[in-house]
C-alpha positions in Angstrom: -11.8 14.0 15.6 -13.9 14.6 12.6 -14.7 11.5 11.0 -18.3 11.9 10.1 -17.7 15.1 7.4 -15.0 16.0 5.3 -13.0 14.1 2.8 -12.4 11.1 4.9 -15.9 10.6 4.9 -16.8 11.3 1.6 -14.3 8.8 0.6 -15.1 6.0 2.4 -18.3 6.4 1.4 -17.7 6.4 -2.5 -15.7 3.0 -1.9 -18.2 -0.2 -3.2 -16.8 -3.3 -3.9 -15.2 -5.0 -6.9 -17.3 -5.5 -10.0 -18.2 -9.4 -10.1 -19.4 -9.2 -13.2 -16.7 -7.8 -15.0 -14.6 -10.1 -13.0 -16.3 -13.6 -14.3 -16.0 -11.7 -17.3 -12.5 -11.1 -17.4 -12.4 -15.2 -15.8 -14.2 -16.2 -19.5 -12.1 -14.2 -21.7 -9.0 -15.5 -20.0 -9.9 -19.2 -20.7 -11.3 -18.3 -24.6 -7.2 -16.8 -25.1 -4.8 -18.8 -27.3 -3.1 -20.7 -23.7 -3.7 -23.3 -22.0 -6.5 -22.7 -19.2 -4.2 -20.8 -16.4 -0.9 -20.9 -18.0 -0.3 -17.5 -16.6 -0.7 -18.2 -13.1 -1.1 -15.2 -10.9 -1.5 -12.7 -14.2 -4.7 -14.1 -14.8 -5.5 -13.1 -11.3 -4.2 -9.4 -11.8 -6.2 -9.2 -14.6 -9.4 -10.5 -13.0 -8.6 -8.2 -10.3 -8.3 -5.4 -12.7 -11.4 -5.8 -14.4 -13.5 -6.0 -11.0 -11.4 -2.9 -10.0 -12.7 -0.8 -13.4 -16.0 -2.5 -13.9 -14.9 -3.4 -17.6 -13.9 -6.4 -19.5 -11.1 -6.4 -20.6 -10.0 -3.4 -18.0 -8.1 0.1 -19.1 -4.4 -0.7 -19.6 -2.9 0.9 -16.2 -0.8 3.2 -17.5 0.1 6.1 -17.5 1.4 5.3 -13.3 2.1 7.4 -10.5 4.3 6.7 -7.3 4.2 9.1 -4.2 6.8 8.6 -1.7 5.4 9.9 1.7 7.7 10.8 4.2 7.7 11.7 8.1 10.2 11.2 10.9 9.1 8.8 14.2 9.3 9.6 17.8 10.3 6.3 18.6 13.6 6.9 17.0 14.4 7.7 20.8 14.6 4.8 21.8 17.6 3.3 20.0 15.6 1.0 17.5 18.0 1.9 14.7 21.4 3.1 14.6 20.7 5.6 11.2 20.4 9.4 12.4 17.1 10.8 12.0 18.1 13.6 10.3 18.2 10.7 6.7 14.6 11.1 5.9 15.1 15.0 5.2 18.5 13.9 3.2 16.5 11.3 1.3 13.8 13.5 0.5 16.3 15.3 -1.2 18.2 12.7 -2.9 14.7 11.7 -4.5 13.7 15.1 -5.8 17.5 15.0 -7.7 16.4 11.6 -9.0 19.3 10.1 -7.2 17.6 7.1 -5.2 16.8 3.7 -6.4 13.5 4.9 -6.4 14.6 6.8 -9.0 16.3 4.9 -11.4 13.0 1.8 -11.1 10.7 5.0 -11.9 12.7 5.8 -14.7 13.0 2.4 -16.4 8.4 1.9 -15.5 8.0 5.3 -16.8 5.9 6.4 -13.8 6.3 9.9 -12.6 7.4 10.7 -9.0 5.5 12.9 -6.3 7.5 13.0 -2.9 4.7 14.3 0.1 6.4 15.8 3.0 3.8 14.7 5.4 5.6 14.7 9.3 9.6 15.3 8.6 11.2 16.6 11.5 12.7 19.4 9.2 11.7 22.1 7.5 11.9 21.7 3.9 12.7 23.7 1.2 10.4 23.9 -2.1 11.3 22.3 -5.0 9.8 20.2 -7.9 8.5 17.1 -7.3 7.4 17.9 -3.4 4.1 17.8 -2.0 3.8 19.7 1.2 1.7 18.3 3.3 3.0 18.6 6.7 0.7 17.6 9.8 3.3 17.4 12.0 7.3 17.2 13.0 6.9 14.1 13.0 4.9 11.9 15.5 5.2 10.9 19.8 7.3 8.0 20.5 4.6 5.2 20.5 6.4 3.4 23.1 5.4 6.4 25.4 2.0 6.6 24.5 -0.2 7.6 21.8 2.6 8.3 18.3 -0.6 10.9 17.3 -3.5 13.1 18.2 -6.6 11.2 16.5 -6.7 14.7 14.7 -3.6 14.1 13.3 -4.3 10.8 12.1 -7.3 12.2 10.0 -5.6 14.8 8.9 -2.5 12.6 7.7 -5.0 10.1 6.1 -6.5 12.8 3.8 -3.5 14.3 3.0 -3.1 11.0 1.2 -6.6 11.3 -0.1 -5.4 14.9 -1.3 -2.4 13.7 -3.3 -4.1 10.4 -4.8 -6.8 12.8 -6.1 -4.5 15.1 -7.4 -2.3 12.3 -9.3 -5.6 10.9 -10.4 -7.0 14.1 -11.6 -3.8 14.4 -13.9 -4.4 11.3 -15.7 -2.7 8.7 -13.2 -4.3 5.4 -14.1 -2.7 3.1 -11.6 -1.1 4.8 -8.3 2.4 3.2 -6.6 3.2 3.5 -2.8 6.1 4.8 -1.7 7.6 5.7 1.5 10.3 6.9 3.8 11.0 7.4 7.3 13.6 6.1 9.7 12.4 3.8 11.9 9.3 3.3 10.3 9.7 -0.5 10.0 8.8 -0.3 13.8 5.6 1.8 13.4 5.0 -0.8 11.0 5.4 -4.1 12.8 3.6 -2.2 15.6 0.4 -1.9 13.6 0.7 -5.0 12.4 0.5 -6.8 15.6 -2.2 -4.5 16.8 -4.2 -5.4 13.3 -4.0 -9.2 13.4 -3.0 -9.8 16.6 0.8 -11.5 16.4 3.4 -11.6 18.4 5.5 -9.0 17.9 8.6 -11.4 17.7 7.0 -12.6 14.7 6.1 -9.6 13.4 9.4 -7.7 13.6 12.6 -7.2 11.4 15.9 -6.2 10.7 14.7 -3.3 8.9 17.8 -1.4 7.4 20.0 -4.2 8.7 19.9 -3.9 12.8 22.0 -6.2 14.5 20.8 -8.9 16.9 21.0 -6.8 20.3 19.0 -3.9 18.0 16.4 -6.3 17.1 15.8 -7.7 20.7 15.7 -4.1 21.6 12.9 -3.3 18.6 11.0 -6.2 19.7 10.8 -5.2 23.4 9.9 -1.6 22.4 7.0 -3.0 19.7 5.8 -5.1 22.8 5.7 -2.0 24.9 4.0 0.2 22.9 1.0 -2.3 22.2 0.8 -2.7 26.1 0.8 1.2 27.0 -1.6 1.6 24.6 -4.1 -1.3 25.4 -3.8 -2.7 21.8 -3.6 -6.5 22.8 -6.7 -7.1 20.5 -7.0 -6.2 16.9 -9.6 -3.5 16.1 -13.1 -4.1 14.7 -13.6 -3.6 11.1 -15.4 -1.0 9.8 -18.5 -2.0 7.1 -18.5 -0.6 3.8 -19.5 1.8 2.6 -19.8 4.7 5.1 -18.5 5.1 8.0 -19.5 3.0 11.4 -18.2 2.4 14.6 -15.5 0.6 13.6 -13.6 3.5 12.3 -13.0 5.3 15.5 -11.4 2.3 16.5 -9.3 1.9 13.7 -8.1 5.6 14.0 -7.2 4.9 17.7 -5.0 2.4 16.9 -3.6 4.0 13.5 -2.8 6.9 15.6 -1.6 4.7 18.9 1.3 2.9 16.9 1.3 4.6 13.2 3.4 7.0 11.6 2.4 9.6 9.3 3.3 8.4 6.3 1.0 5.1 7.1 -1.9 7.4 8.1 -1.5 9.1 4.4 -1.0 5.9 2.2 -3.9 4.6 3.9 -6.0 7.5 2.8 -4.1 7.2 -0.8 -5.3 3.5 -1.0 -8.7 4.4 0.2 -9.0 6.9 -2.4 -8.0 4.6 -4.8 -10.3 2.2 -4.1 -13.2 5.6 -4.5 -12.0 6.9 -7.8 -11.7 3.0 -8.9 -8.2 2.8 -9.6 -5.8 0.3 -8.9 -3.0 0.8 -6.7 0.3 -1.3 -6.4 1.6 -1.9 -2.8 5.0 -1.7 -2.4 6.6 -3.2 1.5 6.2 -4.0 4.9 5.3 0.1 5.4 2.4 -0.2 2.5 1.3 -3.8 3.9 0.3 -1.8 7.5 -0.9 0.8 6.0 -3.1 -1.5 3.8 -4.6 -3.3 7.1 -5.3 0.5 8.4 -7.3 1.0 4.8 -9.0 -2.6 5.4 -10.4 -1.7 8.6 -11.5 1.5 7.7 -13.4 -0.2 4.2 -13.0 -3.6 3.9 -13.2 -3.0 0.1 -10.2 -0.9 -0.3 -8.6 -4.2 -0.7 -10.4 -4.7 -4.1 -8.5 -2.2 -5.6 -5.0 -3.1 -4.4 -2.2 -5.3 -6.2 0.5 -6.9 -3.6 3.6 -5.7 -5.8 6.3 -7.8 -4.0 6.6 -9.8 -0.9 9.6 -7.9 1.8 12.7 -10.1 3.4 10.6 -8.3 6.4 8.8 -11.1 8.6 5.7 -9.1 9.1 4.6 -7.9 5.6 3.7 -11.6 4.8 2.0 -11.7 7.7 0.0 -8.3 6.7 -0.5 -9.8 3.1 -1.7 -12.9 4.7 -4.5 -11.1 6.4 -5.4 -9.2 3.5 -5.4 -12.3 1.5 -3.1 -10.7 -1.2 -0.6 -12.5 -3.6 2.8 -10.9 -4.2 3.7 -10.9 -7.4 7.6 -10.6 -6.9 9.5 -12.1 -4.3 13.4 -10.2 -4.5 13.9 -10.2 -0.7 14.0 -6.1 -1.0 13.8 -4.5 2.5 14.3 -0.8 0.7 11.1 0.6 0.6 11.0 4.3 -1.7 8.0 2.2 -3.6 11.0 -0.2 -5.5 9.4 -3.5 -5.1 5.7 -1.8 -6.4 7.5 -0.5 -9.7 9.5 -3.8 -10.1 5.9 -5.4 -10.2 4.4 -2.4 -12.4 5.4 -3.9 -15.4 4.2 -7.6 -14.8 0.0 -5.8 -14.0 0.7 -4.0 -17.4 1.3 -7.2 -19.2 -1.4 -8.9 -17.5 -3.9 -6.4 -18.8 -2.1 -6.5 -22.2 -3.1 -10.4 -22.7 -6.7 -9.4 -22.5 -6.5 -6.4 -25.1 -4.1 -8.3 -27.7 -3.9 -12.2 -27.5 -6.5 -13.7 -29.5 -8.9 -16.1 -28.9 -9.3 -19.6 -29.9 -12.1 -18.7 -32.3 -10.5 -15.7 -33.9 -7.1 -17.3 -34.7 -9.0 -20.2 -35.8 -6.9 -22.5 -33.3 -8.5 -25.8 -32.0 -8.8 -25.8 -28.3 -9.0 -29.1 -26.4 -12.4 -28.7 -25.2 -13.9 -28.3 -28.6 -12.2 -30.5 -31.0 -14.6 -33.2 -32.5 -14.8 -36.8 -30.6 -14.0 -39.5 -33.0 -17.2 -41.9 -34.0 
């Protein structure tokens, strides 16, 4: 397991935290605007955020975006925790690249462009526009078995998604959008959730694509399993930031105990992120694990994210709640594909928009309250 060279490395070690001083910046400018002092709720926050995230008040607008959709297949399909063949993922890989998912159409109507990464399917696919092949494996173990990957594979998975961030950045992405697919990922997901902050997995799990209640009995009892076979019945250390310390080992052993693939690589693509210093919207209950796999690799990943939407799925709050991220949407989606994120992409762009374009008290020559002249 290589964790001390290569591009894991070199990333976590590029990630410093937000810029404070931009932030209480961004915190004055916001309460000099033509608005009552918070009137905009959790935008004010986004744009805060934004401005610690670029080190500039008031930050770049985020635009133009990016959304890669990761995909990879899950052992512990085996076990019966879904009743949808595995053979989907493959199928929807396709239905993305001919723009036919819902994906898709939210893409279309954010105007951010769309990267699928074949990083574990359990197929061989065909090249075609739009897909990024990045294949570490057919797929992982069944986690409920034993370990889902080789540490090796975990690296390898994580900077894959350092790869295609970099790429998308390169090409003049200025904010990047999770996306995912995999069947039965929900339960890689509730699996590293429980391992991360240390819930039950009975709170932790869902329906996922709609499981009935016999399924979901049978989900939870395989998520309990998995954390006991693999000796995950106490969250991970964190690892300090910058750099890479001992608790990164750790965190790879569990990310590669009870994660998928497509975690592994948005992992690396929000720890990437958070090195170039752009933001990155997080989309579901897959990007929410992932997200606790960047934060205890470098805490300060989490600087850099935006919680796009809040999932009908029970343990994505419980992942946002350890991050200490706000959703900005609430829909009760339980797709994935990165639909909630690009549902949200439009709200961070306006946020930032306030800051460039509203005027302030002074320049539109408007009295605010604090300021008006007391009467003799």
């Amino acid at each position: 397991m290589i964790v001390h060279d290569g591009p894991l490395a070199r990333t976590l070690a590029a990630i410093r935290p937000a810029d404070t001083e931009a932030m209480d910046l961004a915190r004055a400018h916001q309460d000099r605007l033509t608005k009552p002092r918070g009137a905009l709720g959790a935008l004010e926050d986004v744009a805060v955020r934004l401005a610690g995230v670029a080190g500039a008040c008031p930050p770049p607008l985020p635009a133009p975006a990016a959304l890669a959709i990761f995909a990879g297949d899950h052992g512990v399909h085996a076990q019966g925790v879904t009743p949808w063949p595995q053979e989907v993922t493959a199928q929807m890989v396709a239905n993305f690249l001919a723009g036919g998912a819902v994906a898709n159409a939210f893409a279309a109507q954010a105007g951010a462009s769309v990267t699928v990464v074949d990083v574990g399917v359990a197929a061989d696919l065909p090249e075609a526009p739009g897909l990024v092949s990045r294949k570490v494996a057919y797929g992982t173990a069944d986690l409920s078995q034993g370990p889902a990957m080789t540490p090796d594979q975990a690296v390898a998975a994580l900077e894959a998604g350092i790869a295609v961030a970099v790429d998308l950045i390169d090409a003049g992405a200025a904010c990047l959008i999770t996306g995912d697919m995999g069947i039965a990922n929900t339960t890689a997901s509730a699996a590293l959730i429980c391992a991360f902050t240390g819930h039950d997995p009975a709170l932790a799990t869902g329906r996922g694509t709609g499981v009935d209640d016999t399924t979901l009995e049978l989900k939870i009892a395989v998520i309990r399993r998995a954390l006991e076979i693999n000796n995950l019945s106490a969250p991970p250390a964190s690892a300090a930031s910058p750099g890479v310390s001992e608790g990164v080992p750790e965190a790879l052993r569990t990310l590669a105990a009870v994660g998928g693939l497509e975690h592994a690589a948005l992992a690396g693509f929000i720890l990437a992120s958070a090195a170039a210093r752009v933001p990155v919207i997080l989309d579901g209950v897959i990007a929410g694990s992932s997200a606790l796999v960047a934060a205890a690799l470098s805490p300060h990943a989490i600087d850099y994210c935006v919680a796009g939407h809040r999932s009908a799925e029970p343990g994505h709050g419980l992942a946002l709640d350890h991050l200490g991220l706000r959703a900005l949407v609430d829909l009760e989606l339980r797709l994935g594909e990165g639909t909630g994120a690009l549902l949200a992409y439009p709200l961070v762009g306006s946020a930032v928009r306030v800051m460039h374009e509203v005027a302030t008290f002074d320049s539109a020559g408007v009295t605010d309250k604090d300021t008006r002249p007391t009467s003799p």
